[in-house]
C-alpha positions in Angstrom: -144.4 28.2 -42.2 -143.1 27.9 -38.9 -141.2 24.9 -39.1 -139.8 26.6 -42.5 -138.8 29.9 -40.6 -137.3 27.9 -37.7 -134.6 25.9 -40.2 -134.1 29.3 -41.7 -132.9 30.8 -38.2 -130.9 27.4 -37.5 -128.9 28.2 -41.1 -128.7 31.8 -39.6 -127.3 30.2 -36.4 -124.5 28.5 -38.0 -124.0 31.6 -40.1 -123.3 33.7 -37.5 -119.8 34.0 -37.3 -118.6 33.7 -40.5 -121.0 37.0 -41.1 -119.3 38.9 -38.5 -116.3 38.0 -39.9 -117.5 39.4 -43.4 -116.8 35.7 -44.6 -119.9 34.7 -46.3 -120.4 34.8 -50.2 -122.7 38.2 -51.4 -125.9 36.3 -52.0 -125.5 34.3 -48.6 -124.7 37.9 -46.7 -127.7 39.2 -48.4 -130.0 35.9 -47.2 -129.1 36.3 -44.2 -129.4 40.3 -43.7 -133.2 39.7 -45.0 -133.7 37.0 -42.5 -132.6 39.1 -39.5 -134.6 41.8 -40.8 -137.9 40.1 -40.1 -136.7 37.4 -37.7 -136.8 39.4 -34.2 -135.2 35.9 -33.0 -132.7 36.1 -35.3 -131.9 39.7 -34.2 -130.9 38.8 -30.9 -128.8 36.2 -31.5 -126.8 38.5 -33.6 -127.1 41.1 -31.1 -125.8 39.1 -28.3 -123.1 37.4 -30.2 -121.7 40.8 -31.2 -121.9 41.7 -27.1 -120.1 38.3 -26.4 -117.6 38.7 -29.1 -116.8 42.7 -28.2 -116.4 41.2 -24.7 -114.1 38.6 -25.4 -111.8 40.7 -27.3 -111.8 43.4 -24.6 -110.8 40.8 -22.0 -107.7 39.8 -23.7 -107.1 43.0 -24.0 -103.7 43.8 -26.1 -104.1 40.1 -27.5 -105.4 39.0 -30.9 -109.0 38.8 -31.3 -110.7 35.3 -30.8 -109.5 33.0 -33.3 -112.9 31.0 -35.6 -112.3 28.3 -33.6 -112.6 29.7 -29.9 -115.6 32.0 -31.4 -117.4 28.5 -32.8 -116.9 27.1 -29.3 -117.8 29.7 -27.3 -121.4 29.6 -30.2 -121.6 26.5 -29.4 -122.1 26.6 -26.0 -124.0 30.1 -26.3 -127.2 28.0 -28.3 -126.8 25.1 -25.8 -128.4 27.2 -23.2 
């Protein structure tokens, strides 16, 4: 079950910011809303990516928000460490 759990949260991972964009089809929004739910893992990813993201659009202040791509990178390197 683990092991199973642990690929779910890797999907949920690459998820990520698509979902806070609102880019994710309804049955793939409401997979991974259930996951989150019970995946306290899961939860803080999302929680700190929102804080990252928030962050990033505050610093460039009057600029456009982070385009996918920067967001992606900046995931990247968020999971690397």
């Amino acid at each position: 079950m683990v092991s199973r759990q642990r690929g779910h949260c890797r999907q949920v991972e690459k998820q990520i910011t698509a979902y806070l964009e609102g880019a994710l089809s309804s049955a793939d929004r409401r997979s991974f809303e259930a996951h989150c739910l019970t995946c306290s893992s899961c939860q803080d990813v999302l929680a700190e990516t929102r804080v990252l993201l928030g962050a990033l659009g505050r610093a460039r202040g009057s600029q456009a928000a982070p385009s996918a791509g920067d967001r992606d990178s900046l995931l990247h390197l968020f999971r690397e460490h």
